[in-house]
N, CA, C and O atoms as a GROMACS GRO file, in nm:
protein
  268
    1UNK      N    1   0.085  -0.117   0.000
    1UNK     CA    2   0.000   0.000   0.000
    1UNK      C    3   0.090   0.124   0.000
    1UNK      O    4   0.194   0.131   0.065
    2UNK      N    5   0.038   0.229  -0.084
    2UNK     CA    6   0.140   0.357  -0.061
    2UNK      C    7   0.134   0.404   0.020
    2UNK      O    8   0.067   0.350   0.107
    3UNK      N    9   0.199   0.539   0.053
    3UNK     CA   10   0.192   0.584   0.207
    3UNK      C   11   0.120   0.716   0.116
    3UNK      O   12   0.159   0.774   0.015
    4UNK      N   13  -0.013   0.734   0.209
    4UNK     CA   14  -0.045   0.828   0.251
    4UNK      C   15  -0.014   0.971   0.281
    4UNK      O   16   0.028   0.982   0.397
    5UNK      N   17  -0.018   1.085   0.218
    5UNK     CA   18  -0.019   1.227   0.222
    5UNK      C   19  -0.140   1.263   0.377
    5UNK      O   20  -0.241   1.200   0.412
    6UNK      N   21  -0.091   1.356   0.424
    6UNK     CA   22  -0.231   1.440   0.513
    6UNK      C   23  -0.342   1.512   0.397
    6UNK      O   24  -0.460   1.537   0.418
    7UNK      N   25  -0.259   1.540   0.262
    7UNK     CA   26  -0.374   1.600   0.151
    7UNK      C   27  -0.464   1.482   0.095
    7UNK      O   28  -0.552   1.518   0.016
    8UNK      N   29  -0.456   1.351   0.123
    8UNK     CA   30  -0.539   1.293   0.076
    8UNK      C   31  -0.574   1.221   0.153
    8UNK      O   32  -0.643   1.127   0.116
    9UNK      N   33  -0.539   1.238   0.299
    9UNK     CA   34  -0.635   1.186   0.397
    9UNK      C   35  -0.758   1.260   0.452
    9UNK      O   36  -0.845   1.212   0.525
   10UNK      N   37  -0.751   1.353   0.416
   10UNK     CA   38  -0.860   1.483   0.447
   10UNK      C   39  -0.936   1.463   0.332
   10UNK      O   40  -1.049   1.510   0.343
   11UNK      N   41  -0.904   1.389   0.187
   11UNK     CA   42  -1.019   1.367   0.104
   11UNK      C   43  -1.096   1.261   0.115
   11UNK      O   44  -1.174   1.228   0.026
   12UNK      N   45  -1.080   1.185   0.249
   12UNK     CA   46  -1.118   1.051   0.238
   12UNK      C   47  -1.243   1.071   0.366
   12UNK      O   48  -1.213   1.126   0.472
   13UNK      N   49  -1.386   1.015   0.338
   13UNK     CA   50  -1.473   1.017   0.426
   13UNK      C   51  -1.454   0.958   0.549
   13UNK      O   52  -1.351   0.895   0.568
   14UNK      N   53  -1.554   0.970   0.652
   14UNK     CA   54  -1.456   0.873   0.756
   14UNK      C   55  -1.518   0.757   0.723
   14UNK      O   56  -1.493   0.696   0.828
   15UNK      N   57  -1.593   0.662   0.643
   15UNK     CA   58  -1.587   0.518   0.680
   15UNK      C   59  -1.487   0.494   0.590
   15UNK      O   60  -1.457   0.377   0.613
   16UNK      N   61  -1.405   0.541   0.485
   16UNK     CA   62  -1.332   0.548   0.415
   16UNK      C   63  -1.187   0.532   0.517
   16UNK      O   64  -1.105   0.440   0.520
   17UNK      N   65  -1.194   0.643   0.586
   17UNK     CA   66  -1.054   0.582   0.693
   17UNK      C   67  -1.105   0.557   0.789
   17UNK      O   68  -1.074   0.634   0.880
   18UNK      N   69  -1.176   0.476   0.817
   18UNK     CA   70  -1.210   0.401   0.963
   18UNK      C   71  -1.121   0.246   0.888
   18UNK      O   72  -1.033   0.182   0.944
   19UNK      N   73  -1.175   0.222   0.758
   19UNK     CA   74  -1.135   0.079   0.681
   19UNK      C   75  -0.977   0.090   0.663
   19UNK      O   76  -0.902   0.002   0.704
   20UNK      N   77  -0.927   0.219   0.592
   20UNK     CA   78  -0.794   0.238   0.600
   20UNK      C   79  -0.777   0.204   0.692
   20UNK      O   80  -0.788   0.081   0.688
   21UNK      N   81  -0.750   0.241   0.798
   21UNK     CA   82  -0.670   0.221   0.914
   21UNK      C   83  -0.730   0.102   1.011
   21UNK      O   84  -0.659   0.076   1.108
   22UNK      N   85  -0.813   0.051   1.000
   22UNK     CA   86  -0.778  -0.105   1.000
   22UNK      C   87  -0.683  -0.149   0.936
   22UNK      O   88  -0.586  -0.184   1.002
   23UNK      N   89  -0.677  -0.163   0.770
   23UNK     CA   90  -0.601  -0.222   0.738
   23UNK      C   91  -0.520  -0.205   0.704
   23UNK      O   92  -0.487  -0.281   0.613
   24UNK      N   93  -0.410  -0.085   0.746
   24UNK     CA   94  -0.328  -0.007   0.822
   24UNK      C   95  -0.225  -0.104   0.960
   24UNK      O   96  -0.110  -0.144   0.978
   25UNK      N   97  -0.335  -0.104   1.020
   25UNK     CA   98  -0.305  -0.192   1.169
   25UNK      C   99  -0.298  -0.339   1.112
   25UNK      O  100  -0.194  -0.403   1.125
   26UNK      N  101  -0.374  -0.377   1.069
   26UNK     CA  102  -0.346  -0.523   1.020
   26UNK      C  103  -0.234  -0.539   0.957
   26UNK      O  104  -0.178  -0.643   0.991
   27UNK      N  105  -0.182  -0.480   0.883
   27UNK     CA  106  -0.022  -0.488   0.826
   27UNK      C  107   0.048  -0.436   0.884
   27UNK      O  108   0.164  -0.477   0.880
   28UNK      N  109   0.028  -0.358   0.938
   28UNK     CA  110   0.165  -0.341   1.105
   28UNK      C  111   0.172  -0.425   1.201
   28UNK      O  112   0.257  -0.419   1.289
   29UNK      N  113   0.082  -0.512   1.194
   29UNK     CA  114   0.091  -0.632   1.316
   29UNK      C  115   0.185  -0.747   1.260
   29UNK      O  116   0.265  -0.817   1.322
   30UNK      N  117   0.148  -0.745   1.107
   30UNK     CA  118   0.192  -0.836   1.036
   30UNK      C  119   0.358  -0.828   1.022
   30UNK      O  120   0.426  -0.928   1.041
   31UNK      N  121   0.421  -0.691   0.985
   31UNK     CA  122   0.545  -0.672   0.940
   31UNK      C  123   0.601  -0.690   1.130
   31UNK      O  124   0.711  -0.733   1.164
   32UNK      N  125   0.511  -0.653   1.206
   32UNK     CA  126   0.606  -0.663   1.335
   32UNK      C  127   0.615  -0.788   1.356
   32UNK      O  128   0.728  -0.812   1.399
   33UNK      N  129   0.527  -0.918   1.344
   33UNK     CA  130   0.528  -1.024   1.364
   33UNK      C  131   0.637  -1.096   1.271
   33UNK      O  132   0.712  -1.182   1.317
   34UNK      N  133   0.641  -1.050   1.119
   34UNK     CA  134   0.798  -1.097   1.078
   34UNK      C  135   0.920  -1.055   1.133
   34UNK      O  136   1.023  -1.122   1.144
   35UNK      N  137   0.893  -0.897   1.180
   35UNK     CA  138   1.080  -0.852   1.241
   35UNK      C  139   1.078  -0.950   1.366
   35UNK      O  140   1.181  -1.005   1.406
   36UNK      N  141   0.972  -0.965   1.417
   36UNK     CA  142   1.031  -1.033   1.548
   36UNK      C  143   1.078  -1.174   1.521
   36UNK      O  144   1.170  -1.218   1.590
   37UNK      N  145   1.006  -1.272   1.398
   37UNK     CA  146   1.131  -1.371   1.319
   37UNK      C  147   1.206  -1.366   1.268
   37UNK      O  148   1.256  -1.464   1.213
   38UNK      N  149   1.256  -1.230   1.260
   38UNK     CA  150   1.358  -1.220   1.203
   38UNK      C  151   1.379  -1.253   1.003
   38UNK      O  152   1.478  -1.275   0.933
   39UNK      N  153   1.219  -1.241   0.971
   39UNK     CA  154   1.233  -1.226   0.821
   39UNK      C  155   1.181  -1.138   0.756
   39UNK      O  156   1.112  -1.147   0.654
   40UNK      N  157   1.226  -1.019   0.836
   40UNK     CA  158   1.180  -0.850   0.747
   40UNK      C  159   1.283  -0.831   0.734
   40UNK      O  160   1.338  -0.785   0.834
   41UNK      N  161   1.354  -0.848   0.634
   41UNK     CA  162   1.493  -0.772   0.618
   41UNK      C  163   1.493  -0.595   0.531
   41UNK      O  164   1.532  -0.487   0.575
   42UNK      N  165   1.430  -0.632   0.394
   42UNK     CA  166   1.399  -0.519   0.329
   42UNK      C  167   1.303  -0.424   0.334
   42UNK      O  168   1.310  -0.315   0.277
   43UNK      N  169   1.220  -0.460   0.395
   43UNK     CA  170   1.116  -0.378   0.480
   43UNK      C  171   1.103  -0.290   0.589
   43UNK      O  172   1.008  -0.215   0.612
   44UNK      N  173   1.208  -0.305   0.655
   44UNK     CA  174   1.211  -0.290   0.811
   44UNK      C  175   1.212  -0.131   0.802
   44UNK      O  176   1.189  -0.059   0.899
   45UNK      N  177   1.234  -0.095   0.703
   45UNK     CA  178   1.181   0.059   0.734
   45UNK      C  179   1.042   0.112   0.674
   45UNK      O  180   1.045   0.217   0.609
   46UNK      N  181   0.946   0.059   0.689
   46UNK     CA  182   0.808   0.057   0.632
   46UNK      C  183   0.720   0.082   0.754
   46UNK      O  184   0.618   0.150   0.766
   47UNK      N  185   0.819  -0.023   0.884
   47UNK     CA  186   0.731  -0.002   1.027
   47UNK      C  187   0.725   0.152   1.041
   47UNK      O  188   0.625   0.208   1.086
   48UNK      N  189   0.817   0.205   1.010
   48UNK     CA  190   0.770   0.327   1.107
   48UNK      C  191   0.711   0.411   0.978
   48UNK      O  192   0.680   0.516   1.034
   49UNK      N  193   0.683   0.423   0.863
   49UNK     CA  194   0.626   0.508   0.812
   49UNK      C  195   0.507   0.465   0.806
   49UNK      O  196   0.419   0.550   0.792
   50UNK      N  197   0.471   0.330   0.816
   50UNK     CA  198   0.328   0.268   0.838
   50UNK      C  199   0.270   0.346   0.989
   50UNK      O  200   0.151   0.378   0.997
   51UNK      N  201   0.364   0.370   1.103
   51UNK     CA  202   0.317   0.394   1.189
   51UNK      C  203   0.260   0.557   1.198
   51UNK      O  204   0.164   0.604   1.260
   52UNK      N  205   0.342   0.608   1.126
   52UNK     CA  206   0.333   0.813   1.086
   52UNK      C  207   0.146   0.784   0.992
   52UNK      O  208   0.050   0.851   1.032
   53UNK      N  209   0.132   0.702   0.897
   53UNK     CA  210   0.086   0.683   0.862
   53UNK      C  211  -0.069   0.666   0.933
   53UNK      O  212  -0.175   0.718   0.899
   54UNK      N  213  -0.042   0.589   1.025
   54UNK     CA  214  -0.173   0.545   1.106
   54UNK      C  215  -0.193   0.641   1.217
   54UNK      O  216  -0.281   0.618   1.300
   55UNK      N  217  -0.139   0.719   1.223
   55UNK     CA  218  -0.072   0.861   1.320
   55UNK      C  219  -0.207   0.943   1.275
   55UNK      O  220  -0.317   0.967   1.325
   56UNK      N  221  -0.123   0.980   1.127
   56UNK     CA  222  -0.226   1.068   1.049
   56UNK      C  223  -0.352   1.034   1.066
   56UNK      O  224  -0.412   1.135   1.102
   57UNK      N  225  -0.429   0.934   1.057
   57UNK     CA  226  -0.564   0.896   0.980
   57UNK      C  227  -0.588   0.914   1.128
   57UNK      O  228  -0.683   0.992   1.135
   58UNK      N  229  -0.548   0.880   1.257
   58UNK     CA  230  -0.630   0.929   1.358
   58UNK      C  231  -0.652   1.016   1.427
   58UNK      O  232  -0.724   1.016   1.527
   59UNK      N  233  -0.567   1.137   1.359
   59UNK     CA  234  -0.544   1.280   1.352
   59UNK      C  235  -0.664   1.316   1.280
   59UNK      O  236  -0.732   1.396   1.345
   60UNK      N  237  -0.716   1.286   1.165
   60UNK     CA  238  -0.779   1.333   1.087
   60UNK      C  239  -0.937   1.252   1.149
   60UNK      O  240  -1.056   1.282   1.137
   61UNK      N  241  -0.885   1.172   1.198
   61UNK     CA  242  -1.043   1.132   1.274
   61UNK      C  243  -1.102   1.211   1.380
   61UNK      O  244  -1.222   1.233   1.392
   62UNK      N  245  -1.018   1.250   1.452
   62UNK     CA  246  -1.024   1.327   1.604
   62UNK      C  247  -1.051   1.446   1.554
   62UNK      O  248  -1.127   1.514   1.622
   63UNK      N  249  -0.998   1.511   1.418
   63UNK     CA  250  -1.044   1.643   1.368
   63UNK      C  251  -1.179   1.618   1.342
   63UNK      O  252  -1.259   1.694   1.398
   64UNK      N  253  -1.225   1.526   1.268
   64UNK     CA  254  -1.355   1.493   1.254
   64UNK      C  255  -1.474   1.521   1.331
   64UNK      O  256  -1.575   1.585   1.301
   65UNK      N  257  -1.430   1.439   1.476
   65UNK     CA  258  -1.515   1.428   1.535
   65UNK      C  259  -1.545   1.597   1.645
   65UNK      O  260  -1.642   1.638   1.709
   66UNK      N  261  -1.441   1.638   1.624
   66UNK     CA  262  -1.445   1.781   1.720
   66UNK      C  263  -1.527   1.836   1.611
   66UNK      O  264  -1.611   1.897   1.677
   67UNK      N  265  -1.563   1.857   1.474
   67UNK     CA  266  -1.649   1.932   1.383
   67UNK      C  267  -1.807   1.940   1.420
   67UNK      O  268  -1.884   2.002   1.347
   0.00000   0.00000   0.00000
C-alpha cells in the first residue's frame, strides 16, 4: 500500500478511513510479527512510516469528530 499524504487523507470520508486504518493496523501487526522472526529484512523501514501513517488517519479522525 502507498503511504499516505495528510492532503489525501482529508479527502477521504470517515468510513473510508475508519477501513484504512484497519487495514493499516493489520499490516503493522503483520510486518512486526515478521521482524520479530527475524524475516523483514527489506522492509524494516516501512514499520515506522506505516506507523506516521496510522498517526495521520487518527489525527484526521479526532479532527472529525471535534467538527
Amino acid at each position: 500500500m502507498a503511504q499516505l499524504k495528510m492532503r489525501s487523507i482529508r479527502e477521504l470520508n470517515e468510513v473510508d478511513l475508519k477501513s484504512r486504518l484497519e487495514q493499516s493496523r493489520v499490516e503493522l501487526a503483520k510486518m512486526r510479527t515478521d521482524a520479530a522472526k527475524g524475516t523483514l529484512r527489506k522492509e524494516s523501514g516501512k514499520i515506522r512510516a506505516l506507523r506516521k501513517e496510522i498517526a495521520r488517519m487518527l489525527t484526521r479522525l479526532n479532527e472529525m469528530k471535534k467538527q
